[in-house]
Every structure is written in C-alpha cells, then in structure tokens.
C-alpha positions in Angstrom: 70.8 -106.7 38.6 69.8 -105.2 41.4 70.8 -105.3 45.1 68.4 -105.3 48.1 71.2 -104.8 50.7 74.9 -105.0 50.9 75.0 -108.6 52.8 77.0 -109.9 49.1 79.6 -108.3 50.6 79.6 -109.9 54.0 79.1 -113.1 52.7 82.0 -112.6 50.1 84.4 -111.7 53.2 83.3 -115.2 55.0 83.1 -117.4 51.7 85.8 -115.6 49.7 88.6 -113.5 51.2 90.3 -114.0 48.1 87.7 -112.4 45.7 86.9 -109.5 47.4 90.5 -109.2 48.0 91.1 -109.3 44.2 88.4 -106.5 43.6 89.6 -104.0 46.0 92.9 -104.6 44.4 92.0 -104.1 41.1 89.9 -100.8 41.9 92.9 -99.0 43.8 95.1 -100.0 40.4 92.6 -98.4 37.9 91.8 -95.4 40.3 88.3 -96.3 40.7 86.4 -95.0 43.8 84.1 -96.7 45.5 81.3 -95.4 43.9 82.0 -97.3 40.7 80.2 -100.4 42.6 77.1 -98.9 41.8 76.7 -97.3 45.0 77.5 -100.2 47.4 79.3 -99.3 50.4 82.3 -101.3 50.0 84.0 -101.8 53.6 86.8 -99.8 54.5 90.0 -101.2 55.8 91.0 -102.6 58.0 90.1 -106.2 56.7 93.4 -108.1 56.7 93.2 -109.5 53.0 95.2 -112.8 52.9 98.7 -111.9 51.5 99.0 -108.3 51.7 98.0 -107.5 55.6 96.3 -104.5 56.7 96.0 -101.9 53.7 95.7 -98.9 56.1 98.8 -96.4 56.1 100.7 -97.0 59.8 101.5 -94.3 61.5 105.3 -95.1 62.6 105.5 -94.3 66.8 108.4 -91.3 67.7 111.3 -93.3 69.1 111.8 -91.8 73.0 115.3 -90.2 73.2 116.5 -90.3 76.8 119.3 -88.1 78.2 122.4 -88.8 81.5 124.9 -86.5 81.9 127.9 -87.2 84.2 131.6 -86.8 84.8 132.3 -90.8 84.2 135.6 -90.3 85.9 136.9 -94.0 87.1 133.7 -95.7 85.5 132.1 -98.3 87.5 129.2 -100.5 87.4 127.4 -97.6 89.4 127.7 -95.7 86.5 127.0 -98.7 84.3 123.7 -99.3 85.9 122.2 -96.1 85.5 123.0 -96.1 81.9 121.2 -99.4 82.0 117.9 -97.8 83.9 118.1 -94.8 81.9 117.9 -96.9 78.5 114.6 -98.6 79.8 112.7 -95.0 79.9 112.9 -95.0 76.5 114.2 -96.3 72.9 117.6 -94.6 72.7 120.0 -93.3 75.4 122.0 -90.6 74.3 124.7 -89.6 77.1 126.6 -86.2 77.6 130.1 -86.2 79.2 131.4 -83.4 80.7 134.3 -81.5 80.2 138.0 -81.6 81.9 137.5 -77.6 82.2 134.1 -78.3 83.8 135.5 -80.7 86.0 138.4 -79.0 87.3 136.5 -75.9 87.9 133.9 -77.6 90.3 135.3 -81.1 91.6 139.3 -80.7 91.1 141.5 -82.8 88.7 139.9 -85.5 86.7 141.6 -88.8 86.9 141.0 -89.6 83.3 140.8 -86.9 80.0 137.9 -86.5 78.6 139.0 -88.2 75.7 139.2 -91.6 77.4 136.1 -91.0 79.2 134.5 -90.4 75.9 136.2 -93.8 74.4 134.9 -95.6 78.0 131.3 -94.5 77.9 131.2 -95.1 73.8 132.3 -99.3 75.2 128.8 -99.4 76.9 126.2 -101.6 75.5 123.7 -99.1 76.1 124.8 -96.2 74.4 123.3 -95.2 71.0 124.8 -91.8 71.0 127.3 -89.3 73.2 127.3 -85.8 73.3 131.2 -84.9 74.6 132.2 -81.6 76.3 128.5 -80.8 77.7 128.8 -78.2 80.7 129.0 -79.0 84.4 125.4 -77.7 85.1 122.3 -78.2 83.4 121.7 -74.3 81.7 118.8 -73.1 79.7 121.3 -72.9 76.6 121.9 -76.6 77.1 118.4 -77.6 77.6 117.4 -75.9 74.6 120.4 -77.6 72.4 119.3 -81.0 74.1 115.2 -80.4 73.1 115.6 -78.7 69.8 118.7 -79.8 68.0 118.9 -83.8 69.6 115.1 -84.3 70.2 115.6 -85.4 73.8 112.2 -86.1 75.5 113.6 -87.1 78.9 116.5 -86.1 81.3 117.5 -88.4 83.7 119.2 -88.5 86.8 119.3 -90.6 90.0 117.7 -90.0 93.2 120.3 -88.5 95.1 120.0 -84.6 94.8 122.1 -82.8 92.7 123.4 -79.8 94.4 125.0 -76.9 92.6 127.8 -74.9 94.0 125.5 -71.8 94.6 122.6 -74.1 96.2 120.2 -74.6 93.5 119.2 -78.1 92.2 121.5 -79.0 89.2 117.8 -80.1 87.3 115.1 -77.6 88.3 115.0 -76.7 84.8 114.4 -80.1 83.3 111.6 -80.6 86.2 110.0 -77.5 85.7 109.7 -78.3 82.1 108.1 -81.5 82.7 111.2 -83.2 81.3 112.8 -84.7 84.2 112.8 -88.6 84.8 114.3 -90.2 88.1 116.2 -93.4 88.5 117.6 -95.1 92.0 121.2 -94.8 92.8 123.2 -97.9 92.8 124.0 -98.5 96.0 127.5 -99.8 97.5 130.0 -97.7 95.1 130.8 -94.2 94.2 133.9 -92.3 92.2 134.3 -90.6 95.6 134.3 -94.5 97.2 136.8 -95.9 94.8 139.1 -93.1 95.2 139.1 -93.5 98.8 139.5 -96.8 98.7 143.1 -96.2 96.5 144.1 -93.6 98.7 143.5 -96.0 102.1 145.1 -98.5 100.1 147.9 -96.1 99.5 148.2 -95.5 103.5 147.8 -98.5 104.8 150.7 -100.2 102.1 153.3 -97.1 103.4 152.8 -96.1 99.5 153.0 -91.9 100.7 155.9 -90.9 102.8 155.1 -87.6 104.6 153.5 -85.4 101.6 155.3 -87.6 98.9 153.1 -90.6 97.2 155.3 -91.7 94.1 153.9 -95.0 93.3 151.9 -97.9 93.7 154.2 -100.6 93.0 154.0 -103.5 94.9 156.4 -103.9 97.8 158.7 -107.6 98.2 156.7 -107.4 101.9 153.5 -107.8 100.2 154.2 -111.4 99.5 153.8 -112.3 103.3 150.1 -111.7 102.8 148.3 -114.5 102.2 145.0 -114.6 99.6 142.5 -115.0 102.6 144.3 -111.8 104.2 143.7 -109.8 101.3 140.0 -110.9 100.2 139.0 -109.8 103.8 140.7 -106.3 103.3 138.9 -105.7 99.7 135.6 -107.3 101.4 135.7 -104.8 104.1 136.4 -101.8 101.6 133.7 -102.6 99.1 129.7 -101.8 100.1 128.8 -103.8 97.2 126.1 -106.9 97.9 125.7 -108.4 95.0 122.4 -109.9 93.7 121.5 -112.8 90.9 118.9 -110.2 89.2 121.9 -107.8 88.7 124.2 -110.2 87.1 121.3 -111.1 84.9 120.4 -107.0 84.6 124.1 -107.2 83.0 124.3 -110.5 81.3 123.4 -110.5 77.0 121.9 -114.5 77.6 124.0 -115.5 75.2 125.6 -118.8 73.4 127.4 -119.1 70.6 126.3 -121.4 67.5 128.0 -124.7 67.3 130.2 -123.3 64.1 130.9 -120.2 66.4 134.6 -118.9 66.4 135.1 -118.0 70.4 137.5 -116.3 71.3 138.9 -115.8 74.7 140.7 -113.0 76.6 141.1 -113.0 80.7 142.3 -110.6 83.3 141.7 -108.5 86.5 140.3 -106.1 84.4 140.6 -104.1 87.9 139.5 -100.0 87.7 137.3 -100.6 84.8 139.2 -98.2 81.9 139.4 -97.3 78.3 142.5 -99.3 77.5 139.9 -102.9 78.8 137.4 -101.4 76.4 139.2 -101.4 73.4 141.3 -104.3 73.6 138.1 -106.3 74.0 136.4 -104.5 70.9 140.0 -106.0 69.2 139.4 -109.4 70.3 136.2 -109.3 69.6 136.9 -108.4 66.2 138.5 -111.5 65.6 135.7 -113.9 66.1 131.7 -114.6 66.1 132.0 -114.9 70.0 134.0 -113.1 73.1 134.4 -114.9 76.3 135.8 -113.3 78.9 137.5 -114.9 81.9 137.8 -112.9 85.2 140.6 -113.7 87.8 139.3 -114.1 91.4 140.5 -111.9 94.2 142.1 -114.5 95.8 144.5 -114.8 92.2 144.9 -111.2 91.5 146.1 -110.7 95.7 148.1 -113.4 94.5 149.6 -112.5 91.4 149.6 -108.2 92.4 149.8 -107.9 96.2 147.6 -107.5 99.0 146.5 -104.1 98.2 144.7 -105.3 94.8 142.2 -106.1 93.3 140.9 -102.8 94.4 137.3 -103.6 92.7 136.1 -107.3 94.2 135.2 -110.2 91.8 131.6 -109.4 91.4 132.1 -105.6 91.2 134.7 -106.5 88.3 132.1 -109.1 86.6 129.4 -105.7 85.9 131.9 -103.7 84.7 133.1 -106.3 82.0 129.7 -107.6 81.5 128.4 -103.8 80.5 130.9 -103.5 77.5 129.1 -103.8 74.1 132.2 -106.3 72.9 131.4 -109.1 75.7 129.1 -111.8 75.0 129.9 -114.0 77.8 132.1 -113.9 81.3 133.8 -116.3 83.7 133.0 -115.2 87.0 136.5 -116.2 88.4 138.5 -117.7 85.7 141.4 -119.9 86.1 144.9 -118.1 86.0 146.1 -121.2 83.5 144.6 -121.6 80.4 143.7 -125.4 80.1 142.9 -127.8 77.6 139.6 -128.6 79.6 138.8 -125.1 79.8 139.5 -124.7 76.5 137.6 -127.5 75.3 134.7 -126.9 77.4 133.9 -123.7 75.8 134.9 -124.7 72.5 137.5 -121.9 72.2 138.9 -121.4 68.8 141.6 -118.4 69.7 143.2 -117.5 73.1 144.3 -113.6 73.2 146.2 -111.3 75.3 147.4 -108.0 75.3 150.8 -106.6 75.5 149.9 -103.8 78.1 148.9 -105.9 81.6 150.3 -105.4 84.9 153.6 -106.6 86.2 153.5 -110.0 88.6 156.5 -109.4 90.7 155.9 -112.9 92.2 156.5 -115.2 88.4 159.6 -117.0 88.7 159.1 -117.3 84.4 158.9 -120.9 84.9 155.1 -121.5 84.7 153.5 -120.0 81.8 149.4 -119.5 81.7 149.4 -119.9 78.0 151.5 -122.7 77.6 148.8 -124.9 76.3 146.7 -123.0 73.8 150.0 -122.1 72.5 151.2 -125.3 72.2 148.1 -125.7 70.1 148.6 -123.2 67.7 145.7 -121.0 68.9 147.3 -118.2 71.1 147.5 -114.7 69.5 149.4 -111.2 71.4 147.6 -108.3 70.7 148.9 -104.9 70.4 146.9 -102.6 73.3 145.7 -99.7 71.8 146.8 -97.5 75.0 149.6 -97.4 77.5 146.9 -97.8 80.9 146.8 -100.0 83.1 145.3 -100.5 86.8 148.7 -99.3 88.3 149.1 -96.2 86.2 145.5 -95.0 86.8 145.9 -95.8 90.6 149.2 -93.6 90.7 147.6 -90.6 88.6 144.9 -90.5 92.0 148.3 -90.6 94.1 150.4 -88.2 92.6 147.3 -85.5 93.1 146.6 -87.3 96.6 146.0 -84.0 98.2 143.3 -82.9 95.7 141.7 -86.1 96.1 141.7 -85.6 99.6 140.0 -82.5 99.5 137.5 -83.3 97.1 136.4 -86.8 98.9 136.0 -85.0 102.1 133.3 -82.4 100.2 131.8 -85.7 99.0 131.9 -87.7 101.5 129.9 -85.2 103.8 127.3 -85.0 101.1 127.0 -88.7 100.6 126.3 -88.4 104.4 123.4 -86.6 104.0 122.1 -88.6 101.1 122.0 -91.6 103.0 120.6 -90.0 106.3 117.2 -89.1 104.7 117.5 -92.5 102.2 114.4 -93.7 101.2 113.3 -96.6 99.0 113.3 -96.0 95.9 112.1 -98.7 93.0 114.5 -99.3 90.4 113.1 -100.9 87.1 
C-alpha cells in the first residue's frame, strides 16, 4: 500500500481521535519509534488524546519563596498586613523573628520572649515557615543562609527606610543583589504607637506615682466613666481608619456546611498575644467551624474601665481575623450569649477560657453563659498560658522608663517617615 502524503493522519485526528490515540499508545508500549510507520511523520505531541491529556512531560514551575524579618513585639494587624502583602509576592512566605539578645542590644527590652513571639507569628494564616533567632541586621552570612540553604528568592520589607545604628540601610545588601521586594506600610499603628498609647493610658489613669508604675489594675473611680467617655478616648488614641477592602483583605469568605459543628469563643481579645492564639487553635480543635465574637469598645470600657480597650473594635477584628484558627468573626459581639445568637449561627459548642481578665464591676448575679449552659453546650477550657491584656500592659510599665526612651528614638524617626511620605500602592 502506498501513501501519497500524510493527510491519513489528519483525517484520522478529525474522524477518529480514538484510533490514532490507540496507535500512538500501542507504539510507546512495544518501544517502537516512529519510524516503524513506514516512514510517515506521525505528529508529535501535543494532541490532547481523549482520556489521557497531553502526553508531553510538564515541567513543574519553582514555587517563589518570599522572606520578612521583624521584631513582632506586641503584634498587630500592622504587622499582620505585611505578612499578608508579603505572601502575594510569591507562593510561600517564610518569616525570621529576631532574637531577645538582638533586641535588647538595639531597641531595649522586648515586651514579649522570643518564644511567644515565635508561637504569635506561627498563629498567622500566612505563614508556611519561620526562621527563629535571625539577627537584628540583614548580614552577608544571613543572606547567604537565606539564598542557599532556604531557597529564598525575595526579601521584603515596607517602604519606610530601615536605618541601621551606624547609618547604613538595614537592606542594601538584598537590593544590591537584586533580591529586594517593597511593600507599603500600614498606616495608623506602630509597636512604638501602641506602647505609647499604654504608657499615656498609664498617666492619664494616675497608674505611675513619681518613678513607680506598679500596675494597671483598674481603679473603683474608673466606674464614673461612662462608655461614650471612653470610646472617644480610644478613638482619639488610635490613627486607624478602617476600610471594607481591609476587612475583606482579612476575611477567609467562609460558611460552614449545614452538618458543620461551630463552635464559638468571644472576647476583647485586646493586645493581640500568644495566649489568644492558642486558645483559639484549642477551640478550634473541637469543631468543623470557629466563630469568633468580639466585644465592642463601648462593652470592654464597660466591663474593664475607661482606660481599655487599648486596640479599638476594628483594630481588634484584623488581629483576630489574621489567625489561621478563625473562620468567621462578630464585629461587636454581644456580652451575653443568647439563644437567638446561638441559634442564628447554628452554634453547636460555646467555649471559654480559664485565663481572661478580671471585671471589677460583676456583681455575680448575671452570668453571660447562662444559656448555652443551661443547654448542655458550654465547655471551660484550660489556657495554655498565664497572659492576659493586663499582664502584658504591666510588663510595658514596670520598664516604663525604657519604653520611654525607646519611643522617643522612634517617634522622631516616624517623624521623618511621614514628612517625605509618598504614595505608595499596596497590592
């Protein structure tokens, strides 16, 4: 039989996928080349053959490791957003936290160790990997252990300048190495703004007498400021305006299957820390679903006095909302637990922890769990760690004057960051 031209072949592609498919098949099971067609030119891949898809060998794409490197002392959704940008360089954020010893040698006592800082930044739904006890600066033994040994491609940082003691930009090397990526600074909050904020809070409430700050407990006189006066004085500390995009930057769009197990924890959840983190990976543990209800200001200035919450509603609703355990929040939950509520959401198991901070103002008559327990489906949890918003507020205190000195170096250097501000595009 002999061929005049190769248009069998075409025609056998149009009329009968199946055929040819069956022949190219059999050849590549027997070993045969192409030549055993008698010369034909048998087309090359890619033809999708119906039921086994392109034949051709893919080539899988190099995932894009991006680095962050910070202090995460007294984590907030600052911090929580540029972990967020930083992920959308690339396919897997990996995130170095540096040292207490690093710390302490360049900015002065660290609020928390680095082991919870390690346990906060781990919480973060857009982690994949953290490097602990990385050095304050950026050195050419550190770039090299970043490039070689965890295949980083990019480092990132935000667009404020990162000044080193001795003057010299913290990232030249990663720039001049063609590694450096850039992301905008969230703007309305700093470590440096939250600590001031405590420390004003601190003043203003006669917390420190002359050089001595012991606590932040709150004072019987507290009680004869009303919830109006105290959302005004945590309005007029926070810089934050909050946005619909960010709460949907934050939000997982998530609702759980009719089935679904939900459970439900709620809370200040005040000075974002390790102890919220992994009492919601607990709750979460018991369910398909966590909801999370968050107290309005006007509640915890009710429940706490009029120097909390020291983080607004909205500032608190990022924090909770970054944390890899959270599927859904209530932006300003009800300090009762009703059967509406609980209905409504179709909770199957309330929660609570057995670390949360005193409320000097409960007479013990009324009870915020009284109804899901009267159901059967309220559960106390054992918190994994003795911390709460007081405690961490009182560690700034106790080392007031350290603070003092280091927000004043920051402060003046936030100065000049927002005196030559200019736009920057986030995403």
């Amino acid at each position: 039989m002999e061929y005049g031209s190769n248009n069998w072949i075409r025609d056998g592609v149009c009329l009968s996928p199946h055929l040819l498919g069956g022949i190219l098949l059999t050849a590549a099971l027997v070993g045969l080349s192409t030549g055993y067609l008698g010369g034909v030119g048998v087309p090359s891949v890619p033809f999708k053959l119906p039921g086994l898809g392109i034949l051709k060998k893919r080539k899988h794409k190099k995932r894009v490791r991006v680095f962050i490197d910070g202090c995460f002392d007294l984590m907030h959704y600052g911090h929580a957003n540029a972990l967020r940008q930083a992920k959308s360089l690339g396919d897997e954020l990996v995130v170095g936290v540096i040292g207490d010893e690093g710390i302490l040698a360049n900015k002065g006592p660290p609020v928390f160790s680095v082991e919870e800082r390690l346990a906060l930044v781990r919480g973060l739904k857009w982690v994949d990997e953290v490097i602990p006890n990385i050095p304050y600066s950026l050195t050419k033994q550190l770039m090299e252990t970043l490039l070689n040994e965890h295949q980083i491609d990019y480092i990132v940082h935000g667009d404020d300048p990162c000044i080193l003691p001795d003057g010299t930009d913290g990232y030249a090397l990663a720039k001049k190495a063609g590694r450096y990526k850039q992301i905008k600074r969230t703007e309305g909050v700093s470590s440096t703004d939250i600590v001031g904020r405590i420390l004003s809070t601190g003043k203003d409430t006669r917390f420190c007498e002359g050089n001595s700050c012991p606590t932040l407990h709150v004072g019987i006189s507290d009680r004869e400021h009303s919830p109006k006066e105290s959302w005004t004085k945590v309005a007029h500390l926070s810089n934050f305006l909050p946005t619909s995009r960010r709460i949907l930057q934050f939000s997982n769009d998530k609702v759980p299957a009719p089935d679904a197990l939900v459970v439900y924890i709620d809370g200040a959840f005040d000075l974002f820390h390790a102890g919220h983190v992994e009492i919601l990976q607990i709750a979460r543990q018991l369910g398909d679903f966590l909801l999370v209800g968050i107290y309005t200001d006007q509640t915890v200035s009710k429940l706490r006095g009029a120097q909390y919450p020291l983080m607004n509603l909205h500032e608190r609703t990022l924090s909770v909302l970054s944390c890899r355990y959270v599927d859904e929040a209530i932006i300003g939950a009800p300090w009762e637990v009703t059967k509406d509520m609980i209905i409504t959401f179709n909770v199957s198991l309330v929660v609570h922890g057995t670390v949360s901070e005193p409320n000097p103002y409960s007479n013990g008559e009324t009870d915020p769990y009284a109804i899901p327990k009267r159901m059967g489906i309220f559960r106390i949890l054992d918190s994994p760690r003795d911390i709460s918003t007081s405690s961490v507020a009182e560690r700034i205190v106790a080392n007031h004057q350290s603070f003092m000195r280091r927000n004043a170096k920051k402060v003046e250097s936030e100065k000049k960051y927002y005196e030559g501000k200019a736009y920057v595009s986030e995403d």
